[in-house]
C-alpha positions as CSV (number, residue, x, y, z in Angstrom):
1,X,2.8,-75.9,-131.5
2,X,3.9,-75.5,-135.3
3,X,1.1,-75.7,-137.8
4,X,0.5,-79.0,-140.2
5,X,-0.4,-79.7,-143.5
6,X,-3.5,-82.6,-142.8
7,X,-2.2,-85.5,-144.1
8,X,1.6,-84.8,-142.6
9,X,-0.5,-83.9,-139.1
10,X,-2.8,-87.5,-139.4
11,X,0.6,-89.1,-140.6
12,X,2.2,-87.8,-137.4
13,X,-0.1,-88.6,-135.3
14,X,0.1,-92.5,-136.3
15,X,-3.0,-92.6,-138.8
16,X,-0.6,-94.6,-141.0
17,X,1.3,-94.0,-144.4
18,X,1.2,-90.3,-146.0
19,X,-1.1,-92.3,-148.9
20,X,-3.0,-94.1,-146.2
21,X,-4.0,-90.7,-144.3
22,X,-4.4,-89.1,-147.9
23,X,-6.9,-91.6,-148.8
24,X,-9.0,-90.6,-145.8
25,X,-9.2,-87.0,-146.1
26,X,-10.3,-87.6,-149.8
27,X,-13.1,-90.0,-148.9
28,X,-14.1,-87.7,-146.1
29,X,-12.8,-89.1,-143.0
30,X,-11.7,-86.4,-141.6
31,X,-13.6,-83.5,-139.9
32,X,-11.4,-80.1,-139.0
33,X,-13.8,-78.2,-136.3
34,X,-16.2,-80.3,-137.0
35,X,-16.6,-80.2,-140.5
36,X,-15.5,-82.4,-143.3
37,X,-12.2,-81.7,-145.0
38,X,-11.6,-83.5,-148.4
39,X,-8.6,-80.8,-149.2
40,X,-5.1,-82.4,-148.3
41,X,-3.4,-78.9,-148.6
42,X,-5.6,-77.5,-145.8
43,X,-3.2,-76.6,-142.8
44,X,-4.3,-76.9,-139.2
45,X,-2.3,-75.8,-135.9
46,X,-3.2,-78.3,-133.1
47,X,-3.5,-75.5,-130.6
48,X,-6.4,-73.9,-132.5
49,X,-7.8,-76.5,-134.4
50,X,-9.5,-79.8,-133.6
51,X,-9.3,-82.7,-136.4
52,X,-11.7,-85.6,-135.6
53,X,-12.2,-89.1,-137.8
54,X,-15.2,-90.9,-136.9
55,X,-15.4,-88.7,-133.9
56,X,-12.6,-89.6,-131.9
57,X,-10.4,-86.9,-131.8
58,X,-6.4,-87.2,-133.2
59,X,-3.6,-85.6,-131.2
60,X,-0.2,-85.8,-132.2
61,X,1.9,-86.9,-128.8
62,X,4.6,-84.8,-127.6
63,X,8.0,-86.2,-128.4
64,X,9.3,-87.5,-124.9
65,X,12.9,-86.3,-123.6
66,X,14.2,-87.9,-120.8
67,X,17.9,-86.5,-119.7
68,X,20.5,-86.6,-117.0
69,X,22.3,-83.0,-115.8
70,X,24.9,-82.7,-113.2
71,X,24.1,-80.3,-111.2
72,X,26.7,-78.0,-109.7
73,X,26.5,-76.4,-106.9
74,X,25.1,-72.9,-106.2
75,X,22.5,-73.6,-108.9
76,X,18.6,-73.4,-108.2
77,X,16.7,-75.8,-109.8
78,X,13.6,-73.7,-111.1
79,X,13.3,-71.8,-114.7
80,X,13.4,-68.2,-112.6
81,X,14.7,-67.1,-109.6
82,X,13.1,-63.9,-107.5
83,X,16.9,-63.4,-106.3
84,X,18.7,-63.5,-109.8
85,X,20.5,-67.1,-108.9
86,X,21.8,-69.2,-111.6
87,X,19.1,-71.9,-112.7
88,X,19.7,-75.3,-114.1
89,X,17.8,-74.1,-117.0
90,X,21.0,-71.7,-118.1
91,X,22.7,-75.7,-118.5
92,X,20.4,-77.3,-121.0
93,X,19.1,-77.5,-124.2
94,X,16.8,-75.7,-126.0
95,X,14.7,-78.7,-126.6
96,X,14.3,-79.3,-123.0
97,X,13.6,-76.3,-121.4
98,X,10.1,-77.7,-121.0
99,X,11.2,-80.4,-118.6
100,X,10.4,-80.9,-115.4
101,X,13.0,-82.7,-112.8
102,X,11.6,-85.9,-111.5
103,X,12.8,-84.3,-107.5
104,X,14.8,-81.5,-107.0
105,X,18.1,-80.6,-105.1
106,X,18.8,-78.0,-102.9
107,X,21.3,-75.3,-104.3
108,X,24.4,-76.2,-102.4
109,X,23.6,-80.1,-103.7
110,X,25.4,-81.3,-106.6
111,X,24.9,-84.2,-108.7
112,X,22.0,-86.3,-110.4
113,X,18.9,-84.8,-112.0
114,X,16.5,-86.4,-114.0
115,X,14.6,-84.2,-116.1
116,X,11.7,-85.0,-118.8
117,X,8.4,-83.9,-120.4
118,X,7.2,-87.1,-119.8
119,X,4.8,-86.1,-116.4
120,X,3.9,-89.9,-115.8
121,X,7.1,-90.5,-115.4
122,X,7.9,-87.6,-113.0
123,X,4.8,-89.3,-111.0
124,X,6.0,-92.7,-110.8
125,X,10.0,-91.6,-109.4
126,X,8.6,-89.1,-106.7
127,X,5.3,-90.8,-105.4
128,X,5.9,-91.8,-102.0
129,X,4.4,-95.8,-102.7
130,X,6.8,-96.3,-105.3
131,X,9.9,-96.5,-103.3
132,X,12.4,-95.6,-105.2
133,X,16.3,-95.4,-103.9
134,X,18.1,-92.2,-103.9
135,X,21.5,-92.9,-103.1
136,X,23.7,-89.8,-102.3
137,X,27.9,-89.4,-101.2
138,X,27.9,-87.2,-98.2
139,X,31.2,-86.0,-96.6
140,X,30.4,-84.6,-92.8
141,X,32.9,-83.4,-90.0
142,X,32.9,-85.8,-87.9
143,X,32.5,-89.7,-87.7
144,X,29.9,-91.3,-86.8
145,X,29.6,-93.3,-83.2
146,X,26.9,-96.4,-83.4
147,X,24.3,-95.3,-81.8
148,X,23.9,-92.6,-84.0
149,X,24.5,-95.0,-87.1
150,X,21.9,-97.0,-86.0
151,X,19.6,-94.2,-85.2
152,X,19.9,-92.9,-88.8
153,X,19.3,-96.5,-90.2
154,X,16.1,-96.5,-88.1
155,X,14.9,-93.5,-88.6
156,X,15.1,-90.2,-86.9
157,X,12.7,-86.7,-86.6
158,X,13.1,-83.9,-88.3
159,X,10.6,-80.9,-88.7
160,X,8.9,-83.1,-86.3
161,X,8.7,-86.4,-88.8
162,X,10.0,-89.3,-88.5
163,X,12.4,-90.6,-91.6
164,X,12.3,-94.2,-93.1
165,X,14.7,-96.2,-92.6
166,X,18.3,-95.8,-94.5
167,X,21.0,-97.1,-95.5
168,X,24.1,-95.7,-94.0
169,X,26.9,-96.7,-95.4
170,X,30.7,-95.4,-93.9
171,X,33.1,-95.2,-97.0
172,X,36.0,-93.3,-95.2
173,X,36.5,-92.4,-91.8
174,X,39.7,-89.7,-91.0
175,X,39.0,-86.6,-87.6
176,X,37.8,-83.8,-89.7
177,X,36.3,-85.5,-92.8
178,X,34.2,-88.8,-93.0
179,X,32.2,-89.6,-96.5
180,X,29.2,-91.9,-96.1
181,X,26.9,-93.5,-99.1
182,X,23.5,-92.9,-97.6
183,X,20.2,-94.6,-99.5
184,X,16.9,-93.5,-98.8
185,X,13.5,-94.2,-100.0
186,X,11.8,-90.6,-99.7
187,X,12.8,-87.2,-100.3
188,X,12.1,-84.3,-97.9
189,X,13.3,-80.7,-98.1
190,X,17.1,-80.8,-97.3
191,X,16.7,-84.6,-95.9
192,X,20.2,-85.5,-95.7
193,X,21.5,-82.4,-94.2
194,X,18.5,-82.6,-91.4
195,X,19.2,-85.7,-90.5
196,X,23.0,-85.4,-90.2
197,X,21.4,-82.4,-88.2
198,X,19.7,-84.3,-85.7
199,X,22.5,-86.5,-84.9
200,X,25.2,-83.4,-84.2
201,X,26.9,-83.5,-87.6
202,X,27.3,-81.3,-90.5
203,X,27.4,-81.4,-94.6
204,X,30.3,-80.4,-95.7
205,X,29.4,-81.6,-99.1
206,X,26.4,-83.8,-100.9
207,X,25.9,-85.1,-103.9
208,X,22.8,-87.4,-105.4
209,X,24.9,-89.9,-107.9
210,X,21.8,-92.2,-108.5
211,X,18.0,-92.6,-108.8
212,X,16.8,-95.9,-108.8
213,X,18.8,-97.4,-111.8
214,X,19.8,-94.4,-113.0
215,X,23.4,-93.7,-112.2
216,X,25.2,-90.4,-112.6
217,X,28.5,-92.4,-113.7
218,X,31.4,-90.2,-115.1
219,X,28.9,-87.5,-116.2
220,X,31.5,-84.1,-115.9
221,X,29.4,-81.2,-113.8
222,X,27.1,-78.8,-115.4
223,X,27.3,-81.1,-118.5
224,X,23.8,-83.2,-119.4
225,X,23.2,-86.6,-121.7
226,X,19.8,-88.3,-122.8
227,X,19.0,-91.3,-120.9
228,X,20.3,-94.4,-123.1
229,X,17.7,-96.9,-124.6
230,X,18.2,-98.8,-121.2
231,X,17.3,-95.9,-118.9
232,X,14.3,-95.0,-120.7
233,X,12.9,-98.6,-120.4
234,X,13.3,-98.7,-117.1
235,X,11.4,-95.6,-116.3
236,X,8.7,-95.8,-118.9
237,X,8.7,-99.1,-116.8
238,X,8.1,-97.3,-113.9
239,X,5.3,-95.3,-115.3
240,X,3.2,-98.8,-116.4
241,X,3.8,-100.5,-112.6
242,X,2.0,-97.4,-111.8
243,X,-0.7,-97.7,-113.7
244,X,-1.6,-100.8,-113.1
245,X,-1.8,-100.1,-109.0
């Protein structure tokens, strides 16, 4: 982290007005290592240097980035890859190559990714309790008979567990190409694909188009967006429903 002049560090860190913090390092409020600072040109660099008032210990909070990506296909989603693979990483910004992505998707999975620095939020869209839909368009090889619709609705094993139930969801049906909308509520290691598996059909191609309220939209591939006003509510919502379990 970049170093601060005091008062612009307190001021940061939500102290109040550049007078207001200035006042306090000149009445000796503030403590740098744990001793009193009264000059307001001293510089401090939060990763070295603790400043304390009364104390209590003042931290200036990360900025939080919350963003969509598309993700193409034949893309990993990790910062480096053993093999050399292209990462998602290569896709965004500079300013969020910190970011984590709240779930992953496997490398021949496009679509939705929600990526942010903001780990309670990370927390809240992959814990298991929360619930949260993950609705993908899958187009297979075959159709789909009804038992094995209704077995994927129930639930069926794969790696020897048994999924939730789903939402299956037939949006065209033609011999060599059907494309379903499938919702689940969890998020195994190639889920989708296993369970088309375990019924006798194949992926030809998947993509994730939304996460709980999030929608992918008309996002083009390999192109990212921040999360509106809107989208970050609703998560940072997410986050507080947490907390208070």
């Amino acid at each position: 982290m970049k170093s601060y002049r005091l008062n612009k560090y307190l001021a940061e860190a939500g102290l109040g007005s550049r007078r207001k913090v200035e006042e306090l390092i000149l009445n000796g409020k503030v403590a740098v290592n744990g001793e009193i600072v009264t000059q307001l040109a001293t510089v401090v660099n939060p990763d070295k240097d603790k400043v304390e008032i009364g104390k209590k210990a003042v931290v200036i909070e990360a900025h939080k980035v919350y963003l969509l990506l598309n993700k193409p296909c034949n893309y990993v989603v990790t910062r480096k890859d053993e093999f050399d693979r292209k990462t998602i990483y290569s896709l965004l910004p500079d300013f969020a190559q910190q970011c984590v992505s709240a779930g992953r998707l496997d490398r021949d999975t496009e679509g939705l990714l929600l990526l942010t620095n903001d780990g309670d939020v990370v927390q809240a869209l992959t814990h298991p309790t929360k619930n949260v839909e993950k609705v993908y368009k899958a187009t297979i090889d075959q159709p789909l008979h009804k038992l094995q619709l209704e077995d994927l609705r129930k639930g069926v094993i794969i790696d020897g567990y048994k999924t939730k139930p789903a939402g299956i969801y037939v949006k065209s049906n033609r011999p060599n190409s059907v494309v379903l909308k499938i919702v689940i509520k969890e998020g195994k290691k190639r889920q989708i694909r296993l369970m088309l598996e375990a019924v006798g059909r194949k992926v030809i191609s998947l993509k994730r188009i939304q996460i709980g309220e999030i929608e992918l939209g008309k996002l083009p591939v390999g192109m990212w967006r921040l999360c509106s006003k809107d989208e970050v509510r609703y998560l940072t919502g997410l986050k507080l429903k947490r907390s208070k379990v």
